[in-house]
C-alpha positions as CSV (number, residue, x, y, z in Angstrom):
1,X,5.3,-0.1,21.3
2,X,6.2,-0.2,17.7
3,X,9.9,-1.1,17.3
4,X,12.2,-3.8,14.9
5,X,15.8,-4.8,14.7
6,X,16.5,-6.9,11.9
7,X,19.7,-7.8,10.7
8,X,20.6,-9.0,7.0
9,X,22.0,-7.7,3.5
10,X,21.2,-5.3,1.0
11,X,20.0,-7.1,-1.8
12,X,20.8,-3.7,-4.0
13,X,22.5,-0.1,-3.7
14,X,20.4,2.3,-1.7
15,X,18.2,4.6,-4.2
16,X,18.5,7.9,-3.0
17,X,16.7,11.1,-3.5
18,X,16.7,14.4,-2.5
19,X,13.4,16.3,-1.3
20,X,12.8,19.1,-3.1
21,X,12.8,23.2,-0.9
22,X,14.4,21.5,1.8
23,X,17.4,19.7,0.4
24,X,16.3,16.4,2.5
25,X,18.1,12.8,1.6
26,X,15.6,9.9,1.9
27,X,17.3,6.8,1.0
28,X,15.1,3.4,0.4
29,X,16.7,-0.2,0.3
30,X,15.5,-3.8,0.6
31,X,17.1,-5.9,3.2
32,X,17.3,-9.8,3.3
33,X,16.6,-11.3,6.0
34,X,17.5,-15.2,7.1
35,X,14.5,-16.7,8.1
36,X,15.6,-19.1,11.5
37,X,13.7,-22.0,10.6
38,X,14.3,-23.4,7.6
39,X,11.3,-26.1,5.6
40,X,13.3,-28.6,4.0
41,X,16.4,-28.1,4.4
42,X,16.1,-25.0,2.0
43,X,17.6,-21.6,3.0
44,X,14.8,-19.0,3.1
45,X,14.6,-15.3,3.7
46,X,12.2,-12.2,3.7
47,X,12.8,-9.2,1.7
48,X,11.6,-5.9,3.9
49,X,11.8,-2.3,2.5
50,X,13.2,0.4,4.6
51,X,13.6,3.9,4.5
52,X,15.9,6.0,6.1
53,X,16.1,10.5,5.6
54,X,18.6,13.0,6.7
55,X,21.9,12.3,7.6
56,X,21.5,8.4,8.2
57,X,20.3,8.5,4.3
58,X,23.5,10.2,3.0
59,X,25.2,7.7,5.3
60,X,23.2,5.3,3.2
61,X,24.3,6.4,-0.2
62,X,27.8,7.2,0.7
63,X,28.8,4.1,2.2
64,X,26.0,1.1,2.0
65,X,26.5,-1.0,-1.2
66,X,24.7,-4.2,-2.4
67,X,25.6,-7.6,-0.3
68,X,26.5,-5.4,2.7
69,X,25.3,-6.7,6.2
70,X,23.8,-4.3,8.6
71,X,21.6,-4.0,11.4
72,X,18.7,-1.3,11.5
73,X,16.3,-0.1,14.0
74,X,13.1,1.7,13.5
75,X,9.8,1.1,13.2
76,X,7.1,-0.4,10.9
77,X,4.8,2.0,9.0
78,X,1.9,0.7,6.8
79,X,0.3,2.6,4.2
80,X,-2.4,2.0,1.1
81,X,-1.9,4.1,-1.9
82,X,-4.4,3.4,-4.7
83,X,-2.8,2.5,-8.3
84,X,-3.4,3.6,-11.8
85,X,-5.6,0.4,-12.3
86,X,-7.8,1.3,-9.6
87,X,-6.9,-1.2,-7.1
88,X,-5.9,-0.5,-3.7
89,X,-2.5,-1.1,-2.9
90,X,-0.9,-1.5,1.1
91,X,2.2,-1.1,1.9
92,X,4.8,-1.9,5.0
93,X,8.5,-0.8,5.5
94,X,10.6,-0.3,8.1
95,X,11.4,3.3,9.0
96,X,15.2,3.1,9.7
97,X,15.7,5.0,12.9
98,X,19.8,3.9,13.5
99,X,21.8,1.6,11.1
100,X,25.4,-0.2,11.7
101,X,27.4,-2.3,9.8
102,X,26.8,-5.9,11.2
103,X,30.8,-7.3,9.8
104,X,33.9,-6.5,9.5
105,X,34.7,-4.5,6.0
106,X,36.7,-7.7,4.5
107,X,34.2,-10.0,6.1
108,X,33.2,-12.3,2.9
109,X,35.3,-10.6,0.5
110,X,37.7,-13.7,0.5
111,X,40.6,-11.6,1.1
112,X,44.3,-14.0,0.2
113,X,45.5,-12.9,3.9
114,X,42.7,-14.4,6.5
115,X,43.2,-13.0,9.7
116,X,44.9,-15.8,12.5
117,X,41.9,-16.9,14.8
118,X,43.2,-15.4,18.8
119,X,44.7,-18.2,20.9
120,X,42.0,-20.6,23.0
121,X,42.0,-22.4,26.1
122,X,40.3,-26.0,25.3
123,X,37.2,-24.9,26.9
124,X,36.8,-22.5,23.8
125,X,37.5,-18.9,25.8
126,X,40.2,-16.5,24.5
127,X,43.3,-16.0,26.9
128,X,43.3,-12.9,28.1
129,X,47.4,-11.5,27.2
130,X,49.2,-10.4,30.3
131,X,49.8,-6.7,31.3
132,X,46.4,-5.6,30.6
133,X,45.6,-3.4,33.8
134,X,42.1,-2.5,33.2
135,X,39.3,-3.1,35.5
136,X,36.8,-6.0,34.1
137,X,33.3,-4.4,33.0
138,X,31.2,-6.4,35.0
């Protein structure tokens, strides 16, 4: 099975292009990624190229903007191409199947008007406000 969910930020705007006869978007990007474990106290990360086509690309270009943090799944695809120089080249990127927005659209924007944290019991969970009739999902 060859499948990734990674979650992180777009450390540019998507580059998109158009494939020629067919009219087809395929939009690239480079997300980065937290590493968990940290050496040193420092904060590290990976950088991992995706690539996304059709619709999900114009959804790409029209609404994904550097800094951004989403979550993608697809799948990694490996490749070799072999440069001008005569050296052999490889290649891995994640082929972006579905993509969502991983925070809220004012999330880190440091917006004058934070929004008031929702009322806690002291062991931490929310109180649920009275008059809600709905069944609980579970």
């Amino acid at each position: 099975m060859n499948k990734v969910i990674l979650m992180g930020r777009l450390t540019r705007d998507p580059e998109v292009r158009y494939a020629s006869g067919d009219n087809l978007a395929i939009a690239r990007y480079t997300l980065a990624v937290d590493r968990r474990f940290r050496r040193d106290g420092e904060a590290a990360a990976d950088f991992i190229n995706c690539v996304t086509f059709g619709r999900a690309a114009e959804f790409a270009e029209k609404y994904l903007r550097q800094g951004t943090k989403i979550a993608v799944s697809g799948r990694i695809q490996t490749g070799s191409y072999t440069n001008r120089d005569g050296h052999k080249v490889y290649t891995t990127e994640i082929v972006v199947e579905e993509q969502e927005f991983a925070e809220g659209k004012n999330a880190g924007s440091g917006s004058s008007h934070p929004q008031p944290a929702p009322e806690t019991d002291p062991d931490g969970f929310m109180n649920i406000p009275e008059g809600i009739e709905e069944e609980m999902p579970f």
